[in-house]
N, C-alpha and C positions, 0 to 999 in steps of 0.2 A: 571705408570702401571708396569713399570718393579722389581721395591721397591715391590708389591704385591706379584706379581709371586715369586719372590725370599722369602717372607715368607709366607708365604701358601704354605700348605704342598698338597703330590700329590693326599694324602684322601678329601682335603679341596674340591680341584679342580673337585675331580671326584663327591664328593656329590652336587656340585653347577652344575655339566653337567645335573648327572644324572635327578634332577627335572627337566630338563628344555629340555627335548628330549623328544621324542613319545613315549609313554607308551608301555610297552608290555606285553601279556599276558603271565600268571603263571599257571602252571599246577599243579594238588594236589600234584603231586611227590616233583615239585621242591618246594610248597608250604612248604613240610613237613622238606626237606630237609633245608628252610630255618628258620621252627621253632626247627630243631635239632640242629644248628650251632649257632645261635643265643641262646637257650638254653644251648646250650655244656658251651660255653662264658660266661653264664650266672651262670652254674652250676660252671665254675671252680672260678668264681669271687665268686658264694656264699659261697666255700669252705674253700679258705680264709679270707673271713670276718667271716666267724662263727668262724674258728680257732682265728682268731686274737680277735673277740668279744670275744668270750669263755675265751680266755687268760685273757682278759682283766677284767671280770668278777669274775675271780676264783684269778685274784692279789689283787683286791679290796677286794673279800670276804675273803683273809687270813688274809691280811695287815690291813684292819681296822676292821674286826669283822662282826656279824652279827648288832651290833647295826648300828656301824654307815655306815657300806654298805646300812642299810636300811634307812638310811637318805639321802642317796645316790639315791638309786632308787624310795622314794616318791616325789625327785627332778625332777629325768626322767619322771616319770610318770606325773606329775603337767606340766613339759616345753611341752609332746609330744601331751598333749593335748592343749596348748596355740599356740603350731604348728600348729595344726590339724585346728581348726580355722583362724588363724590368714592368713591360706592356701587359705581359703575357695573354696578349690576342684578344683583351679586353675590345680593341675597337670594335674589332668586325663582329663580337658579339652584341654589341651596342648595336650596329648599324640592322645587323639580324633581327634582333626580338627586338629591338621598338620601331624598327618599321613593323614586325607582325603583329605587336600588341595596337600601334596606331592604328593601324589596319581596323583592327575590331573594339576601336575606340576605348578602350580599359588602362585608360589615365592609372591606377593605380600601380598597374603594371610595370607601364612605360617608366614609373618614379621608381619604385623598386630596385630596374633593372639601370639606373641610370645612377643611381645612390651607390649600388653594390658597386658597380666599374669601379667610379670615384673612392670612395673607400679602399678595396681591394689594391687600386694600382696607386694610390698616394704611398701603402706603406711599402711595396713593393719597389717602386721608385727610390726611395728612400735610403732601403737596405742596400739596392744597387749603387745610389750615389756613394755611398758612405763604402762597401768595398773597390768601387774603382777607385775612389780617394784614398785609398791605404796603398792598394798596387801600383799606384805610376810608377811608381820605382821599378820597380820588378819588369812592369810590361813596358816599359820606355829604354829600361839595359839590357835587361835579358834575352826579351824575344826581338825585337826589332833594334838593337845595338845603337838607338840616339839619345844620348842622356839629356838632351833639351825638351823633346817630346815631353816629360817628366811633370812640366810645370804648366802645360796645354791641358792635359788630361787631367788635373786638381779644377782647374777652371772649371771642363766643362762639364766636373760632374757635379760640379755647385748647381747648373743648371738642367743638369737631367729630370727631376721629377716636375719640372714645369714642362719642359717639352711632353712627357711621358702625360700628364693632366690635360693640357693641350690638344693633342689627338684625341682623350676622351671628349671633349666638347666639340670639337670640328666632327668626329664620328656620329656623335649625338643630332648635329645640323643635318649630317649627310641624311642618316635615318627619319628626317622630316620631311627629307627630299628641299630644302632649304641650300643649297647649292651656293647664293650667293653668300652664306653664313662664314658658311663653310672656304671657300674661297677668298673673301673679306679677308678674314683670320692668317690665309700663309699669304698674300699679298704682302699685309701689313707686317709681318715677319721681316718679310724680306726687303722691303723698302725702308724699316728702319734698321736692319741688318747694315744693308749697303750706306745709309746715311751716316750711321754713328762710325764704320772702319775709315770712310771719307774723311770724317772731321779728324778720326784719331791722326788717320797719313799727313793732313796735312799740319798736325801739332807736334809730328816727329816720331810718330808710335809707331811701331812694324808690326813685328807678328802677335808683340801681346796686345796693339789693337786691335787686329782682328780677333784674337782671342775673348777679347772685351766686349768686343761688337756682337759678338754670338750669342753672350750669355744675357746681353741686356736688352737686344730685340727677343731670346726665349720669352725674357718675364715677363715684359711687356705684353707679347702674344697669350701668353696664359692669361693675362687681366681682360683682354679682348676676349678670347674663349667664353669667359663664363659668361661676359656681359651679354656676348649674343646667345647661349642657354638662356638667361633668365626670358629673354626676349621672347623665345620662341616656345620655352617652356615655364610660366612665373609656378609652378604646382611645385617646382624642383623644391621650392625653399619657403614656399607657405606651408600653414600647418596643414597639410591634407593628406588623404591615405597613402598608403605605400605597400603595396604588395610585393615579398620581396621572394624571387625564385634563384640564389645563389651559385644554388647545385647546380641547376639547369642552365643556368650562365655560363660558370664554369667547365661544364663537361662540352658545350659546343667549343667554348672558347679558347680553353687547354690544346686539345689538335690545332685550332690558328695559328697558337702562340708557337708552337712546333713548326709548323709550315711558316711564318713568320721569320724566323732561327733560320731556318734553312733559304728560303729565297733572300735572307738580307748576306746572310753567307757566299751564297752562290752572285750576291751583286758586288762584295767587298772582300771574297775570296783574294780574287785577283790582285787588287792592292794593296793587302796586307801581305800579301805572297812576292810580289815584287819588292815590299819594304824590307823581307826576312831578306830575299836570296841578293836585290841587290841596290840600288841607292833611294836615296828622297825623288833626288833628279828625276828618276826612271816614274815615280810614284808621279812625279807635277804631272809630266809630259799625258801619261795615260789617262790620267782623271780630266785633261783638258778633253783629249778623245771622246771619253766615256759620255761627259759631260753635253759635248756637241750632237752625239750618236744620240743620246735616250731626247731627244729633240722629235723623234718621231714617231713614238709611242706617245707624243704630249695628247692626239686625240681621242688615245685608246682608255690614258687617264681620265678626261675626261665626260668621256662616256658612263667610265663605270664608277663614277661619283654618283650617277643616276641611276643607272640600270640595275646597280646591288641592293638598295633598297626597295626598286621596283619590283625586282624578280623575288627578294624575298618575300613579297606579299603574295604576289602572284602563285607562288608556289606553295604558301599557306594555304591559298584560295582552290589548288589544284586546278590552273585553270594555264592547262600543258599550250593549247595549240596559240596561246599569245607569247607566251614564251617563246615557242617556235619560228613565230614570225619577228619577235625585236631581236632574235639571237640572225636571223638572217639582215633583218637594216641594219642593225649594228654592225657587222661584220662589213657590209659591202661598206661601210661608211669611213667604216676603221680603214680599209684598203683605199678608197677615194682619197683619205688626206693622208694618209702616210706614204704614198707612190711618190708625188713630187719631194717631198723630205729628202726619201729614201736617195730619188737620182740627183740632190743638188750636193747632198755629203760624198756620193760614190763618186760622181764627175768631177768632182769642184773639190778635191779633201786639202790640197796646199794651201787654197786662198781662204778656205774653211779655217786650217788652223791656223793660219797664220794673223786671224783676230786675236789668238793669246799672246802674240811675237813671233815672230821669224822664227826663235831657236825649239818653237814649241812644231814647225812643221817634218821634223823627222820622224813624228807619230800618224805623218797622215795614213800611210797602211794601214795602222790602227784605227785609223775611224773608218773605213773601209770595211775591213773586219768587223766591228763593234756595228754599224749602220746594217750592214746585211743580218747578222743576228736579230737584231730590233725590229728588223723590216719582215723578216718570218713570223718572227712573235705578234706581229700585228695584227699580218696575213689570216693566221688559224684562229681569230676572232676572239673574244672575252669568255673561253673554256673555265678557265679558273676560276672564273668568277658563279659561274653556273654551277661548278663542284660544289663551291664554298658555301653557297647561297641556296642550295638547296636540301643541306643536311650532310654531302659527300666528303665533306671536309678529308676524314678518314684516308679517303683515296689520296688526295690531293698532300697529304703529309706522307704517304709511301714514296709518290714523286719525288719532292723535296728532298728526302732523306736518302734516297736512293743517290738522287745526281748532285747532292753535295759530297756525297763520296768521290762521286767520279770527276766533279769542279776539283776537289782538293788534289785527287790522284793527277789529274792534266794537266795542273799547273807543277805540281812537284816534278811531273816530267818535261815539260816544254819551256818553261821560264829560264833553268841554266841553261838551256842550249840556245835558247832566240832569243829571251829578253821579251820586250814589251810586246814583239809579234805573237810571243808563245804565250802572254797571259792573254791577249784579242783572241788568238782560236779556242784554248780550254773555255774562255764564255762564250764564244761563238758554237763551239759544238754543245755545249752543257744546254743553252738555252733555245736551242731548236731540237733538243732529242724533248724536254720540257714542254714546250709548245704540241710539239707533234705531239707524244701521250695524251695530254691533255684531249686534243681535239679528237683522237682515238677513243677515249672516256667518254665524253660527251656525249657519243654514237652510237657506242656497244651499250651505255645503260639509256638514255633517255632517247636512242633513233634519232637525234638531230646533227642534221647538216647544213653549215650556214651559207651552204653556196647554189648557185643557178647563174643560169645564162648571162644575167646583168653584170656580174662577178668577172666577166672576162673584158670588160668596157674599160675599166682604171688600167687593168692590164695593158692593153693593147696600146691604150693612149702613152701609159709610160716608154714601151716598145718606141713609139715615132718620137715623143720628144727625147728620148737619149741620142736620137742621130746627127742633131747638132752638140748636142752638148759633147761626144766623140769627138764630133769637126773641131770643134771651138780648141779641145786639147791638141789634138793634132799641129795645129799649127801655131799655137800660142804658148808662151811661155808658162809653166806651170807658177800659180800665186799670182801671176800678172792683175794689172787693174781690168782688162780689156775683160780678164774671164769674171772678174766681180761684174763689172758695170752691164755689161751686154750678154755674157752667156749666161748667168743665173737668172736673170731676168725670161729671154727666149726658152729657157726649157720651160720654165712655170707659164708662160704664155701659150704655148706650144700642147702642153698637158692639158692644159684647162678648155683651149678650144679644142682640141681634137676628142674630147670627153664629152666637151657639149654637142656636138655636133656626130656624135652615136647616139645622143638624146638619153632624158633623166626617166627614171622609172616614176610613176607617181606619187609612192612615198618619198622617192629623194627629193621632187618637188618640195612637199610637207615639211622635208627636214633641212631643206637649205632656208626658206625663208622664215623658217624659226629660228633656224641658228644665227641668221645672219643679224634678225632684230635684237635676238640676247644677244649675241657679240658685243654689236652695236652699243646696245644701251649698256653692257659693260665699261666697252672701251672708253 
């Protein structure tokens, strides 16, 4: 006993009290207070990974070209979807039932539910590594005509069931509401991701360093996974009970895994539809877009690293009218930091892509395109997550299914005629008819709607700061330094004051200065 105490740390100890003591009620204050902190956390972890991914992205696309970057990213796309399955929605049923079984402190539960995932998706992972590893052939000549791809795809499905295990444990953290856990884990991914493809570039390695690099920060991330389970849970692997509800696992988690399929579809539609109909080149250039564009959903991220585990208790608890109220700060919050994003990618898209290279700025229409989708999606607030989290799953896989028909139909029709602009409108129209339903749902079953009068304050503020960022085009050359150094600058100056001086509602108070000391003690 005393070999325990002595490793196990004092967070360990406190997360094994804290289930197992009387529950206490939470007030919307301190409710919000703790999706601002847990967000703050979340916001400065996402801050870092996008840096370090961005980095990572823009070494690739100099060092090996557009060609074979995009041999590169028809590998991601091909592994995330053999993830995506091989998951089969395993997370979000982890983040579901043991934030509700913590909830109601029944520890045996919480193991149960957290053993089966692991188990369930080890072998699952497994059988999927083992038929992507047979197909590269197939899926590298046949359907997308590069017989190099071939030897990308054997790599990365050596490392599929560790990213696929991975998720289980970072899911696990989310469900403790343990954010930094969670976080920690793709940081560290990604830092030594970008560290080991560095040393390969400069020992002479191209694509199959990156190749190398991918699979050897996975493993690595999997070893961290568990380490911060044991942390937060040591019950996972001592001998103690285990309540196991398999079925009821599975029957929520089966519809995720379906809704899973379909929005990872409707995210890599697009890129593997450009690799059919037309080169790698077309694949670089877009994935740099894509890549800049989802830069603005990073707060809507995360938020609902916190807010899913919260709402799932809450909604165990049926206790509708605090739901009611994080589903409206969330939303006005979502829109607060996603406006300035929104107007530096719409104004700014040359000198935006011209961090991949020069030859990477003929897609800036594309980020255009891709940015205003994103910035919709933002707009209509964390609906999905509310479906999901509250038992509606069901609905929420109609969605999915429904508008990957129509992602697959829009690009079979748009792509040979425009090219990379026609794959930006099919996700462009796909993922705001999605949005929109969504928040349609949300209203017709639960009556809620995340907006009121303070909702029109980010607005307005984005309205004044776009009027120089106009001026600033107007008369400058597009990709110019004058538009990096001075006009990206003045719009976000410009938004911020004129946002502050409509004045903060008093939750937004509550939720800047928590966010800004988790950021902080992130950063």
């Amino acid at each position: 006993m005393k070999k325990f105490r002595d490793n196990c740390s004092s967070d360990c100890l406190a997360s094994t009290l804290f289930i197992s003591t009387k529950p206490t009620e939470e007030t919307t204050d301190q409710l919000i207070k703790q999706v601002a902190k847990g967000g703050g956390i979340a916001f400065g972890g996402s801050v870092i990974g996008k840096v370090a991914a961005l980095g990572l992205n823009v070494l690739l696309g100099r060092v090996l070209g557009p060609g074979a970057y995009g041999l590169y990213v028809l590998g991601i796309s091909v592994i995330g979807i053999a993830q995506s399955i091989a998951s089969l929605g395993l997370n979000q049923g982890v983040v579901r039932f043991c934030s509700m079984y913590r909830g109601e402190r029944d520890n045996a539960r919480v193991k149960g539910t957290l053993l089966s995932a692991l188990g369930i998706s080890s072998v699952s992972s497994v059988l999927m590594a083992a038929i992507l590893f047979a197909l590269s052939d197939t899926i590298s000549e046949r359907f997308f005509n590069e017989p190099e791809l071939s030897s990308v795809l054997r790599v990365f499905a050596l490392v599929l069931p560790f990213y696929v295990l991975m998720g289980i444990t970072t899911s696990f953290a989310q469900s403790f509401r343990r954010i930094d856990y969670q976080q920690g884990v793709q940081i560290f991914r990604l830092l030594v991701n970008f560290a080991l493809v560095s040393l390969a570039f400069l020992l002479g390695f191209r694509l199959a360093g990156a190749v190398y690099g991918f699979l050897a920060s996975g493993v690595l991330s999997a070893g961290l996974g568990f380490y911060f389970l044991w942390r937060i849970f040591p019950e996972a692997i001592l001998n103690s009970q285990a309540t196991y509800r398999a079925a009821q696992l599975l029957r929520f988690s089966f519809p995720m895994f379906l809704i899973g399929i379909s929005y990872f579809l409707l995210s890599y539609t697009d890129r593997i539809m450009l690799g059919y109909f037309g080169q790698a080149n077309d694949v670089g250039v877009y994935n740099a877009a894509t890549i800049l564009s989802m830069n603005i959903v990073i707060f809507i991220a995360a938020i609902i690293s916190i807010f899913s585990p919260i709402l799932a208790d809450l909604h165990n608890k049926r206790k509708y009218n605090e739901i009611k109220s994080l589903y409206k700060v969330t939303t006005r919050w979502i829109i607060i930091t996603s406006s300035p994003l929104f107007l530096i990618l719409a104004l700014f898209p040359d000198t935006i892509m011209s961090i991949f290279g020069v030859e990477y700025q003929i897609g800036s229409r594309v980020l255009i395109i891709l940015a205003f989708a994103y910035f919709v999606g933002a707009a209509t607030g964390p609906g999905g997550v509310i479906l999901q989290m509250s038992g509606k799953q069901d609905i929420d896989l109609v969605n999915g299914t429904f508008l990957v028909i129509v992602n697959i139909a829009l690009n079979i029709w748009l792509i040979p005629v425009y090219g990379v602009i026609g794959a930006a409108l099919a996700t462009c129209i796909t993922l705001t008819l999605i949005h929109v339903a969504r928040f349609i749902e949300v209203y017709k079953i639960f009556k809620m709607i995340p907006y009121d009068f303070h909702i029109l304050k980010p607005l307005v503020a984005g309205i004044i700061a776009a009027v120089p960022g106009v001026l600033f085009n107007v008369f400058s050359n597009p990709g110019s330094l004058k538009l990096a150094y001075i006009g990206l600058p003045l719009v976000v100056f410009i938004y911020g004051i004129s946002l502050w001086g409509m004045g903060l509602h008093p939750q937004d108070k509550i939720i800047l200065l928590a966010i800004i000391r988790k950021f902080c003690h992130v950063i």
